[in-house]
Kinemage of the C-alpha trace (Angstrom):
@kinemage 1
@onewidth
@group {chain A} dominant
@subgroup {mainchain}
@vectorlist {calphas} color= white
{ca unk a 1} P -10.911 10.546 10.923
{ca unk a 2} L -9.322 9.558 14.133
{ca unk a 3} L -5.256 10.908 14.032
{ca unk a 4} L -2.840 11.975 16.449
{ca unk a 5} L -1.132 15.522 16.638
{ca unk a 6} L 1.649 14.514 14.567
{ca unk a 7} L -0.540 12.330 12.326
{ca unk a 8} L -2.723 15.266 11.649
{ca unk a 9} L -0.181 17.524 11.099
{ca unk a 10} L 1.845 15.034 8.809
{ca unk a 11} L -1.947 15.143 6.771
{ca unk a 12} L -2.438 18.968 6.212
{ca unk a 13} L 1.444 19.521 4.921
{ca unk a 14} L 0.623 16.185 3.076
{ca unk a 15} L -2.105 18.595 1.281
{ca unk a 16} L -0.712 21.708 1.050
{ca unk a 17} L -0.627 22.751 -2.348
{ca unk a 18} L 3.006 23.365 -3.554
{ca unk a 19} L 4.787 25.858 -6.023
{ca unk a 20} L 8.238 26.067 -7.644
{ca unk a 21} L 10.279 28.865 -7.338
{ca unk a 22} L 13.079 28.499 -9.308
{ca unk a 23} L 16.258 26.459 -9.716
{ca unk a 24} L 18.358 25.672 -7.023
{ca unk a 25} L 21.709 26.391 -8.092
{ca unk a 26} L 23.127 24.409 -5.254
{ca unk a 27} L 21.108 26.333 -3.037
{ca unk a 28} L 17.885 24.298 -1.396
{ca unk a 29} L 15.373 26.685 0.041
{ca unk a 30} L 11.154 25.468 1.044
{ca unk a 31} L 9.159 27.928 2.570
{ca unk a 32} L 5.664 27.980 4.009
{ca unk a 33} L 4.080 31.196 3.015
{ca unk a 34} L 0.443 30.950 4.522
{ca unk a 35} L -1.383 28.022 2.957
{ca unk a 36} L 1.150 27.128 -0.086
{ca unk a 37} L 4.535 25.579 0.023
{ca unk a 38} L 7.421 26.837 -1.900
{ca unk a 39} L 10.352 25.351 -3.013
{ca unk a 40} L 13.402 25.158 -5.715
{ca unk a 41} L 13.932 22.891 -7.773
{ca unk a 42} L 17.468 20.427 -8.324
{ca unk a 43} L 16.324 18.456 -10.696
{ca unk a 44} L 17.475 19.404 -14.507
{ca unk a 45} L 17.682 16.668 -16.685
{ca unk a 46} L 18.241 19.031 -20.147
{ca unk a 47} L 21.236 21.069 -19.013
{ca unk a 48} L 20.974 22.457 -22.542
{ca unk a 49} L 17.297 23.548 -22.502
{ca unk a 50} L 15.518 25.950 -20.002
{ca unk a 51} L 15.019 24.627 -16.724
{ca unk a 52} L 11.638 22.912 -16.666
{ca unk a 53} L 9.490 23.468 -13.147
{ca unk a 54} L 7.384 21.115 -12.219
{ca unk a 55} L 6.037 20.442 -8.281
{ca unk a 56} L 6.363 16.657 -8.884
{ca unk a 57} L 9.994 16.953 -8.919
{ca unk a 58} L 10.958 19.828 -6.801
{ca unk a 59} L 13.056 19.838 -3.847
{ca unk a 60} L 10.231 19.471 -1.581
{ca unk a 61} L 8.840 16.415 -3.504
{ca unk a 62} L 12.545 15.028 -3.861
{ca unk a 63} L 12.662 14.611 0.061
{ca unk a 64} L 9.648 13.228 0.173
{ca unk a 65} L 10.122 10.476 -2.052
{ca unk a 66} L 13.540 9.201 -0.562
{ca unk a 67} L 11.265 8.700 2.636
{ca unk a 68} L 8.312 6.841 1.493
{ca unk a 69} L 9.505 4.797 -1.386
{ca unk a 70} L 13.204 4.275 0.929
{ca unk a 71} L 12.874 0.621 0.015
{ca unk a 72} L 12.558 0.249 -3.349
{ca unk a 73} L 14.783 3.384 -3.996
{ca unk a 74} L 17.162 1.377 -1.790
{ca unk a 75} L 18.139 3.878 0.810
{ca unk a 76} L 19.505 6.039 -2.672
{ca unk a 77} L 18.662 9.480 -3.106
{ca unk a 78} L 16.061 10.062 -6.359
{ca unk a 79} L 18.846 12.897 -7.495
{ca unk a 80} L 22.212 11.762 -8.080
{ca unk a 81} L 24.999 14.708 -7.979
{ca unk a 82} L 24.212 15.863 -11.729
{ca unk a 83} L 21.101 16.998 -10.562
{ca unk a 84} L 19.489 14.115 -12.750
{ca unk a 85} L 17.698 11.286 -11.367
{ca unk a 86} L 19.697 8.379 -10.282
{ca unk a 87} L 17.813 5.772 -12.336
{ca unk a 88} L 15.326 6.240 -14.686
{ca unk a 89} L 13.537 3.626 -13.053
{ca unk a 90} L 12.447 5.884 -10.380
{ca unk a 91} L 11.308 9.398 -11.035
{ca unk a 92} L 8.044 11.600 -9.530
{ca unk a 93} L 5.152 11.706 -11.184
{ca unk a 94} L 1.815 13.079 -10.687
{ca unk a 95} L -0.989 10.811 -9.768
{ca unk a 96} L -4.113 12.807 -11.211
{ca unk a 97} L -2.791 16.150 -13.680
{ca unk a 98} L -4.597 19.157 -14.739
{ca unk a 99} L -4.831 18.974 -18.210
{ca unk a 100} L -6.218 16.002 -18.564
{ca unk a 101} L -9.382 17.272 -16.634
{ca unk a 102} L -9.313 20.535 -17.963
{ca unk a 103} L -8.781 19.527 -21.514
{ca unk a 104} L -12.648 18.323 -21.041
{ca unk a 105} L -14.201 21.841 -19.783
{ca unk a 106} L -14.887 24.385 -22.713
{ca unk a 107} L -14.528 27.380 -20.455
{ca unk a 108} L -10.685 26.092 -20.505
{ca unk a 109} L -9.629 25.846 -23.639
{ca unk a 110} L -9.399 21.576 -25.282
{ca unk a 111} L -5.890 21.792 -24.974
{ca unk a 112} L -2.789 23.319 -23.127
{ca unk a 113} L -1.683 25.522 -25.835
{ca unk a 114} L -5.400 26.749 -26.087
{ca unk a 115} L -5.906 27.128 -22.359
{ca unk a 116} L -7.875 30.030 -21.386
{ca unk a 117} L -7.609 32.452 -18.467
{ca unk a 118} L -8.072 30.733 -15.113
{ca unk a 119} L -11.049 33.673 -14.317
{ca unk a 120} L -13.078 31.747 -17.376
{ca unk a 121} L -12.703 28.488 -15.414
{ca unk a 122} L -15.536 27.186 -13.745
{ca unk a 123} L -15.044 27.685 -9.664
{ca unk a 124} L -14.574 23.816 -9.153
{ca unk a 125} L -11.889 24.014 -11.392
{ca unk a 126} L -10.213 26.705 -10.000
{ca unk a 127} L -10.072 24.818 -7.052
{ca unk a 128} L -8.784 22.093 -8.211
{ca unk a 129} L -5.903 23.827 -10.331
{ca unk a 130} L -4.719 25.112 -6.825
{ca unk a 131} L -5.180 21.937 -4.504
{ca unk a 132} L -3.772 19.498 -7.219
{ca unk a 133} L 0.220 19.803 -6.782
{ca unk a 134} L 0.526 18.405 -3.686
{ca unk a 135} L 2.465 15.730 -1.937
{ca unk a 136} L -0.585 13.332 -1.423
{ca unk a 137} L -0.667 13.600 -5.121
{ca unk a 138} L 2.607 12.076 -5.731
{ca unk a 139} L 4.108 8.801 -6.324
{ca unk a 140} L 7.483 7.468 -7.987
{ca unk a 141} L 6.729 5.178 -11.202
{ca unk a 142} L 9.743 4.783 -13.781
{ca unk a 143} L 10.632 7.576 -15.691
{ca unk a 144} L 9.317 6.705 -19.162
{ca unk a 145} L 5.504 5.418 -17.634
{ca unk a 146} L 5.408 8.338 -15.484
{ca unk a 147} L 7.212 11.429 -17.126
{ca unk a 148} L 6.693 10.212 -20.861
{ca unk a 149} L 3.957 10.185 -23.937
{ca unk a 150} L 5.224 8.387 -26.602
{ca unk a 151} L 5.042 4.545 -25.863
{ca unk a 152} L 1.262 3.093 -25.375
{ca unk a 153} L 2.800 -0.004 -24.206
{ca unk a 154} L 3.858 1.675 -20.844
{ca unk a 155} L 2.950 5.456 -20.527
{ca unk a 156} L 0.143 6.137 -18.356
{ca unk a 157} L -0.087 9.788 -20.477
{ca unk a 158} L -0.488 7.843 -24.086
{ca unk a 159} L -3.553 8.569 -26.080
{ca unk a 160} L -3.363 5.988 -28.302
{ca unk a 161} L -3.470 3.042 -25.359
{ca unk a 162} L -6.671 5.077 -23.732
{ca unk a 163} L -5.543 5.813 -20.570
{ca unk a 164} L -5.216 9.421 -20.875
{ca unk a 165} L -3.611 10.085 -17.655
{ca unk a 166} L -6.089 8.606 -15.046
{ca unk a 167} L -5.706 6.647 -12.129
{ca unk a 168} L -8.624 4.128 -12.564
{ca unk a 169} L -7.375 3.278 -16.499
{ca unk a 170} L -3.514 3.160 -16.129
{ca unk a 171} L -4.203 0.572 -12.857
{ca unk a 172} L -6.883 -1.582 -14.760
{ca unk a 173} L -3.802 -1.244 -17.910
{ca unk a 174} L -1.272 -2.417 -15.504
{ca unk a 175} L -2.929 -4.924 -13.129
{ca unk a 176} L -3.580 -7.553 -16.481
{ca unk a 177} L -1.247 -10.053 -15.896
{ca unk a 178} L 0.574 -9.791 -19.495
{ca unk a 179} L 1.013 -6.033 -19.037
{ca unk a 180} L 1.839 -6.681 -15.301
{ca unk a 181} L 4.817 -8.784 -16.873
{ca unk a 182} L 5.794 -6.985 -19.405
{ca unk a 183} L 6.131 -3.801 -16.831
{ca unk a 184} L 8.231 -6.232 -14.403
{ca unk a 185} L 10.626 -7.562 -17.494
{ca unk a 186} L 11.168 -3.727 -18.782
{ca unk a 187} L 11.708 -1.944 -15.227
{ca unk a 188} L 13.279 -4.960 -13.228
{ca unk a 189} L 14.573 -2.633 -10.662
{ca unk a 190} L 11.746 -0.784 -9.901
{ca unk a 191} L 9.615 -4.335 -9.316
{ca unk a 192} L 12.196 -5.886 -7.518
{ca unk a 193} L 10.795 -5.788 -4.191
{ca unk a 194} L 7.149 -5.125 -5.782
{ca unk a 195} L 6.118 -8.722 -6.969
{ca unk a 196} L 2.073 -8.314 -7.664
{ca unk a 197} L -0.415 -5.501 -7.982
{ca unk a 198} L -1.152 -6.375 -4.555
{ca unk a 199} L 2.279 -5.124 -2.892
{ca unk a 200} L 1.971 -1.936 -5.903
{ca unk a 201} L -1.543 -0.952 -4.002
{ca unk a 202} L 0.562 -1.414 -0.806
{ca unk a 203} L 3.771 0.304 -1.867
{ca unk a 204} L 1.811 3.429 -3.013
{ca unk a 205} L -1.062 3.534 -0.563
{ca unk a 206} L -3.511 3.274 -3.055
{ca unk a 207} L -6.193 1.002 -0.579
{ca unk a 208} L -9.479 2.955 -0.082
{ca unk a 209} L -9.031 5.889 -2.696
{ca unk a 210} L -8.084 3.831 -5.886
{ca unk a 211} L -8.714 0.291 -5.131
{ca unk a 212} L -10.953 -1.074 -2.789
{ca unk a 213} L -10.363 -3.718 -0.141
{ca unk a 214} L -10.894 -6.544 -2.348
{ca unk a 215} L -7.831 -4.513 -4.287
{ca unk a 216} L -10.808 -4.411 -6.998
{ca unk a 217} L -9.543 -0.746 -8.732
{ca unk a 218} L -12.499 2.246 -8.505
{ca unk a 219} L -13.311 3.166 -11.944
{ca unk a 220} L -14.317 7.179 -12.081
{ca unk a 221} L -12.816 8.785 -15.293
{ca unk a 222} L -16.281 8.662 -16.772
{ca unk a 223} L -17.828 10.803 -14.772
{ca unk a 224} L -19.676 13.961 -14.684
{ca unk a 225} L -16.195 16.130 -15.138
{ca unk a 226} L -17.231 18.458 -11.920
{ca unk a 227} L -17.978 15.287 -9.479
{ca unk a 228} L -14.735 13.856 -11.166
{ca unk a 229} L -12.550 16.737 -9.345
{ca unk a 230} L -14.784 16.189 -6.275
{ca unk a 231} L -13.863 12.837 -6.500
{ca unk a 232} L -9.889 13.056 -7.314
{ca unk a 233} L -9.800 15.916 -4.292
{ca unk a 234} L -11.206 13.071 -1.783
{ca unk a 235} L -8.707 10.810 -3.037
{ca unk a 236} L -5.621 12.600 -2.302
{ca unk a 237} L -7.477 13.131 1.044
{ca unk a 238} L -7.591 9.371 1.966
{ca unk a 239} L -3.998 8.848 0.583
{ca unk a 240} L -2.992 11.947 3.047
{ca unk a 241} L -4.453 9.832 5.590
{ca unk a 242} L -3.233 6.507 5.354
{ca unk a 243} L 0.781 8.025 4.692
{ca unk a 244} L 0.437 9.957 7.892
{ca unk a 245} L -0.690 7.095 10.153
{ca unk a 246} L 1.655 5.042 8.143
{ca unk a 247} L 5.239 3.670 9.505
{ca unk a 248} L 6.452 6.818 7.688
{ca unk a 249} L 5.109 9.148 10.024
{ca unk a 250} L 7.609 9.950 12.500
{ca unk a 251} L 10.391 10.072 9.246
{ca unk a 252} L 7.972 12.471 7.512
{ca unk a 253} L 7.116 14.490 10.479
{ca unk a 254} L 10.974 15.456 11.427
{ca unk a 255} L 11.868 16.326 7.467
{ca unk a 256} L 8.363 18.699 7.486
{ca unk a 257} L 9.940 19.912 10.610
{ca unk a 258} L 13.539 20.382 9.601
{ca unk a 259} L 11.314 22.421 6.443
{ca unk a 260} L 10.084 25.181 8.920
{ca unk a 261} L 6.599 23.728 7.682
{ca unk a 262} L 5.193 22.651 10.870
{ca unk a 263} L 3.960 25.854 12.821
């Protein structure tokens, strides 16, 4: 893994697992406290509900996103001044989630309501609860595929279309040409400047962790569920690497900077 200084260090904050603190109120603030990242969080959608934290759409993650995905956000900020996003075309997401790995480990619990202590949890998935919420672990889909359950003819988290939240089955779901179509009809603005699964690999720097370079996708969700984690953890690794010797670099670099991240 040949990088620069600034590559390299554009890869380890690209890693660094990160926590909410709390809502903003108007009031940005991301720290670096040792080896974790924390930040508030601007984004409430349910003004009437509790806020609801989540590290793919904190204030560190928000930043992040108006850099890499500038051109199909158009130069607009993810967050418009409600403290909503500014199309539900384009909202975070988390590539690979928790639950859906740890919903397959007895020691856990089969479900999120029935999740046990984390000192039951096997070690590997200790370790992957802590390394999971990061920034290489982050993309921008449209709100309702991304952030959403309840339609199987989009959501990547829907039981009933068997993708159950990974990687390998919502890009084999998506790269069929009807589905591929029916995503571009329903989210025109989001595929505006994506026009195949090619440029999506591209856009999300996907080559060499999920697809291969015959942008033939790398099917792992059947795994042994501890090599699965090993396998998810490697991903994020080679996405880390190909954003920070990306064009995005020097963009990324100054915002970790203007953070107080880079030490």
């Amino acid at each position: 893994m040949r990088m620069n200084q600034k590559q390299r260090q554009v890869y380890d904050i690209m890693l660094m697992p990160i926590q909410n603190t709390e809502y903003s109120a108007g009031k940005i603030v991301i720290e670096r406290k040792e080896l974790v990242i924390e930040t508030t969080q601007t984004y409430y959608r349910y003004k009437k509900y509790p806020i609801n934290l989540d590290a793919d759409m904190s204030d560190f993650a928000i930043g992040f996103y108006n850099i890499l995905y500038k051109d199909i956000l158009k130069n607009n900020s993810l967050l418009n001044s409600d403290h909503n996003v500014t199309d539900d075309e384009f909202a975070g997401d988390t590539m690979n989630s928790f639950n859906m790995i740890a919903n397959r480990v007895p020691e856990a619990g089969k479900s999120n309501l029935q999740r046990t202590p984390e000192h039951q949890w096997p070690k590997w998935l200790q370790d992957y609860y802590h390394k999971y919420h990061c920034l290489a672990n982050f993309w921008v889909l449209p709100l309702e595929v991304g952030r959403k359950s309840d339609n199987a003819n989009f959501c990547k988290m829907n039981f009933a279309n068997k993708i159950y939240d990974y990687m390998d089955r919502f890009l084999k779901f998506h790269k069929d040409q009807k589905k591929w179509n029916d995503f571009k009809r329903t989210y025109s603005k989001y595929y505006e400047n994506i026009r195949n699964f090619e440029e999506f690999v591209d856009v999300h720097f996907l080559m060499g962790s999920y697809v291969d370079e015959n942008y033939e996708i790398i099917e792992y969700s059947n795994d042994k569920i501890d090599k699965l984690t090993e396998h998810l953890l490697e991903c994020m690794q080679i996405r880390a690497e190909a954003i920070a010797k990306s064009k995005y670099c020097d963009e990324l670099w100054k915002y970790f900077m203007s953070c107080g991240l880079i030490q």
